[in-house]
VOBA-1610 file (N, C-alpha, C; in pm, whole numbers, padded with zeros to 5 digits, always signed):
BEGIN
Unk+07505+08478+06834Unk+07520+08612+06885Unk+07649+08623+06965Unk+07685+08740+06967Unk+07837+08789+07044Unk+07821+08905+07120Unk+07871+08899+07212Unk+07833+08981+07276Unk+07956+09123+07279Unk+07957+09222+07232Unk+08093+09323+07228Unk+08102+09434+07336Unk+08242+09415+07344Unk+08257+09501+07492Unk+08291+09646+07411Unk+08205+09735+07459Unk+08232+09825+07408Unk+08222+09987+07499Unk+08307+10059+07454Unk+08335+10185+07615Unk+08269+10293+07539Unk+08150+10362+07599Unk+08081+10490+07537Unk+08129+10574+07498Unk+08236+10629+07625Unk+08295+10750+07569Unk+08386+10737+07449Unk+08427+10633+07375Unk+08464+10610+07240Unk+08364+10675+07119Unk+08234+10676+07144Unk+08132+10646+07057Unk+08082+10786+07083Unk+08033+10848+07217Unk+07945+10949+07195Unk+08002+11015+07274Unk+07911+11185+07219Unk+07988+11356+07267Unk+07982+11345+07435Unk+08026+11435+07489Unk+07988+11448+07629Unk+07849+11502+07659Unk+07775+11573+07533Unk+07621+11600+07573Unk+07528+11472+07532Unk+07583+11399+07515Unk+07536+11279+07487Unk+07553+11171+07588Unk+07648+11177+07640Unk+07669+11076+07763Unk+07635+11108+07840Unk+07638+11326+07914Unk+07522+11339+07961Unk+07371+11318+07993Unk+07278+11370+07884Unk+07189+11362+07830Unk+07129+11186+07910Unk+07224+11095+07820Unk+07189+10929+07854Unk+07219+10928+08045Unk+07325+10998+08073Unk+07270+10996+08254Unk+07171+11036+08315Unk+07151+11139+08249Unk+06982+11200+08332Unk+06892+11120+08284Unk+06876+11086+08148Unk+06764+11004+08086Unk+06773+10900+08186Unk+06849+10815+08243Unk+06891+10695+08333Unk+06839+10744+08468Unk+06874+10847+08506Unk+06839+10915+08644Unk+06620+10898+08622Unk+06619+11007+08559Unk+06492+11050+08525Unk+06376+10919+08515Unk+06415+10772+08444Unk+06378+10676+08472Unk+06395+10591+08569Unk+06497+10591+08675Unk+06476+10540+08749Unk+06403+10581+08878Unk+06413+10722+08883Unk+06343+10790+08961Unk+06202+10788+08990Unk+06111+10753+08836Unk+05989+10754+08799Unk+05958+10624+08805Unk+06048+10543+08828Unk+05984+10397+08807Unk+06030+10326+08938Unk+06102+10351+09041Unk+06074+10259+09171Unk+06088+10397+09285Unk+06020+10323+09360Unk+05963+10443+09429Unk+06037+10443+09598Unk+06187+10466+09603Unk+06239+10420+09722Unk+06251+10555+09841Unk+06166+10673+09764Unk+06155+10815+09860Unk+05997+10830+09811Unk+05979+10861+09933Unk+05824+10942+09957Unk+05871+11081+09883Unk+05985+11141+09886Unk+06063+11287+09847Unk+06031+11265+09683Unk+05940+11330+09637Unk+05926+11327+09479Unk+06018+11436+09455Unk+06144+11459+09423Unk+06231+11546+09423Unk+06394+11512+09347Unk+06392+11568+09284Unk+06570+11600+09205Unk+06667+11662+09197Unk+06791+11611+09264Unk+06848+11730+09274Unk+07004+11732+09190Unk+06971+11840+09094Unk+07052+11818+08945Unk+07162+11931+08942Unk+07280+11872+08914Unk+07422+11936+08967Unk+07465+11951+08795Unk+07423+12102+08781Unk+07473+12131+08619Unk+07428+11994+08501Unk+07324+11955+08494Unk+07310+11891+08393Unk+07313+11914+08251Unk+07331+12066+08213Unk+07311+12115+08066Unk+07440+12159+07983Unk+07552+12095+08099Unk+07656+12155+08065Unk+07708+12136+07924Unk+07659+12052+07858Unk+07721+11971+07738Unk+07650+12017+07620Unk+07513+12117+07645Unk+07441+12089+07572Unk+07408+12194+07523Unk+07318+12199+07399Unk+07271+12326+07321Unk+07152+12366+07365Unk+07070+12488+07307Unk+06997+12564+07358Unk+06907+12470+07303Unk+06874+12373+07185Unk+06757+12304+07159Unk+06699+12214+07279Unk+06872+12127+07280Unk+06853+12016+07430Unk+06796+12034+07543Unk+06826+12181+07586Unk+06837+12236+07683Unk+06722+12285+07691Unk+06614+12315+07652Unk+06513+12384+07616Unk+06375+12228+07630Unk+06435+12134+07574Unk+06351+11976+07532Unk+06377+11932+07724Unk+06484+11984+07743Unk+06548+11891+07857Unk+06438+11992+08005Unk+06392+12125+07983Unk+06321+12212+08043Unk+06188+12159+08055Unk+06139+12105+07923Unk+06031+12069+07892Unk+05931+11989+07971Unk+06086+11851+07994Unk+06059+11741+08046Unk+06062+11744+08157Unk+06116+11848+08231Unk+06102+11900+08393Unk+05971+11978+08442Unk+05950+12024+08335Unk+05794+12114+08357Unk+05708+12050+08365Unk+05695+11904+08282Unk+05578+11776+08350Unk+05651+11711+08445Unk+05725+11705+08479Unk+05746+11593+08612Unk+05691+11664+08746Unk+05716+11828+08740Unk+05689+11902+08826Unk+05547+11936+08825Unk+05455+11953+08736Unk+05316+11939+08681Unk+05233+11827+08716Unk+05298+11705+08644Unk+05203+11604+08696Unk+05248+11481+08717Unk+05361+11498+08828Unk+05434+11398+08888Unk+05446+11466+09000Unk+05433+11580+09073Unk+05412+11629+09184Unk+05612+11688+09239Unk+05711+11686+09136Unk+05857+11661+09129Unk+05878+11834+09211Unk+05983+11818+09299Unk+06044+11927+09327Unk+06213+11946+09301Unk+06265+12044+09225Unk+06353+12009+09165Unk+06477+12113+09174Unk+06567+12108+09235Unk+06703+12176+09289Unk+06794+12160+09171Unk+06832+12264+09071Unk+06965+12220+08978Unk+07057+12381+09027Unk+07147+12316+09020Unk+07311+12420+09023Unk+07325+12417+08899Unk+07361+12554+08824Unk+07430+12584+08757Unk+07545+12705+08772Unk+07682+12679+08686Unk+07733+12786+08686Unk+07730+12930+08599Unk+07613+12884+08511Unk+07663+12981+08357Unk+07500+13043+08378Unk+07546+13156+08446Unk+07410+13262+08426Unk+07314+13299+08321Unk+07344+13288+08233Unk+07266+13263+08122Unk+07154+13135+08119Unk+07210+13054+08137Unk+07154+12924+08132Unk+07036+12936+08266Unk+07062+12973+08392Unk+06972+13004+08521Unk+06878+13098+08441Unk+06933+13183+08359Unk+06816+13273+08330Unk+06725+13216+08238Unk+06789+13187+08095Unk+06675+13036+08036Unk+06621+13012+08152Unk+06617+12910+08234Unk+06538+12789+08298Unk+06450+12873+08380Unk+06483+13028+08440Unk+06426+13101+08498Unk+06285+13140+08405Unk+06301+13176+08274Unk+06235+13227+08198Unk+06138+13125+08153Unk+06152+12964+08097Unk+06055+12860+08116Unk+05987+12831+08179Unk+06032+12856+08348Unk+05954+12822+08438Unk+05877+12943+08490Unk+05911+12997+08423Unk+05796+13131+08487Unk+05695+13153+08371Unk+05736+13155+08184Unk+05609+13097+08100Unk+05530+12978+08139Unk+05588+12925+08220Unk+05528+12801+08263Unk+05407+12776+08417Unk+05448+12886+08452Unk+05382+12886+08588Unk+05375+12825+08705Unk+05511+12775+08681Unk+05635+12720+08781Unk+05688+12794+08878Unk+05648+12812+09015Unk+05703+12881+09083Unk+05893+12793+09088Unk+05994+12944+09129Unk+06108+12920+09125Unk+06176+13004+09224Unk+06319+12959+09241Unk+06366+13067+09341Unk+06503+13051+09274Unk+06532+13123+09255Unk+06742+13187+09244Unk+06805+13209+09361Unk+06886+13166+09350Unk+07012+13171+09498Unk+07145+13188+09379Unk+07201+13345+09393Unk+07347+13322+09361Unk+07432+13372+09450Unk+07557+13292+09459Unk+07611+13290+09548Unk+07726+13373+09483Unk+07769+13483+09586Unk+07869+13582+09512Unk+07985+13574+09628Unk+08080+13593+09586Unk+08215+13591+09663Unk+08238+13754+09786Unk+08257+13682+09934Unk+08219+13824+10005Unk+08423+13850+10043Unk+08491+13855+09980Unk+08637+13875+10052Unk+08692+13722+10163Unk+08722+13792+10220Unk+08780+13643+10364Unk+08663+13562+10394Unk+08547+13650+10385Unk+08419+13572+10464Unk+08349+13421+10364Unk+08385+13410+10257Unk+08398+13335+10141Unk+08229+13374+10075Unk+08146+13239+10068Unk+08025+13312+09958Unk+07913+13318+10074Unk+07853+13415+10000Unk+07669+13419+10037Unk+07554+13361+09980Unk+07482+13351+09996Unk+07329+13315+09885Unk+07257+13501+09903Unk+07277+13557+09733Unk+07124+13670+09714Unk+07070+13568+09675Unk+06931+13573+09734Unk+06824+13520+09661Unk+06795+13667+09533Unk+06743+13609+09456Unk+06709+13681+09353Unk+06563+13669+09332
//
């Protein structure tokens, strides 16, 4: 056997090297237990990705939050996409909250909750 050094981003898309970080996150999270905080907090993870992924990737948040007890914070920038995840989690019976932050002049941003 040989062992080959080999660099990912050669090989796979950026929703793919994505995708394999959260998958990495998502398992390590679930498998050692170094916070009492059952909680995630996900900085644009769908950026790479299609409405199928993105939709599978919803899925898998709706049981962690179900029956893993998970509380779960993601930023996004692409309103569309907040509204998807808005719309899953409310077929879902996921309570949720929206915070967008809009630009006020000199005073810089706010949070509407929505």
């Amino acid at each position: 056997m040989t062992q080959l050094e080999m660099n990912p981003n050669l090989y796979f898309s950026e929703g793919q090297l994505s995708a394999l970080s959260v998958a990495a996150l998502l398992a390590a999270s679930t498998t050692f237990g170094w916070s009492r905080w059952r909680g995630l907090l996900l900085d644009d993870p769908l950026q790479h990705n299609d409405v199928i992924h993105a939709s599978a990737f919803m899925d898998l948040i709706r049981q962690m939050v179900r029956e893993l007890r998970y509380q779960v914070i993601l930023s996004t920038h692409d309103s569309s996409e907040a509204e998807f995840l808005g719309r899953k989690c409310r077929c879902a019976g996921i309570p949720y909250h929206v915070h967008e932050l809009v630009p006020q002049g000199e005073n810089g941003l706010i949070s509407n909750a929505a």
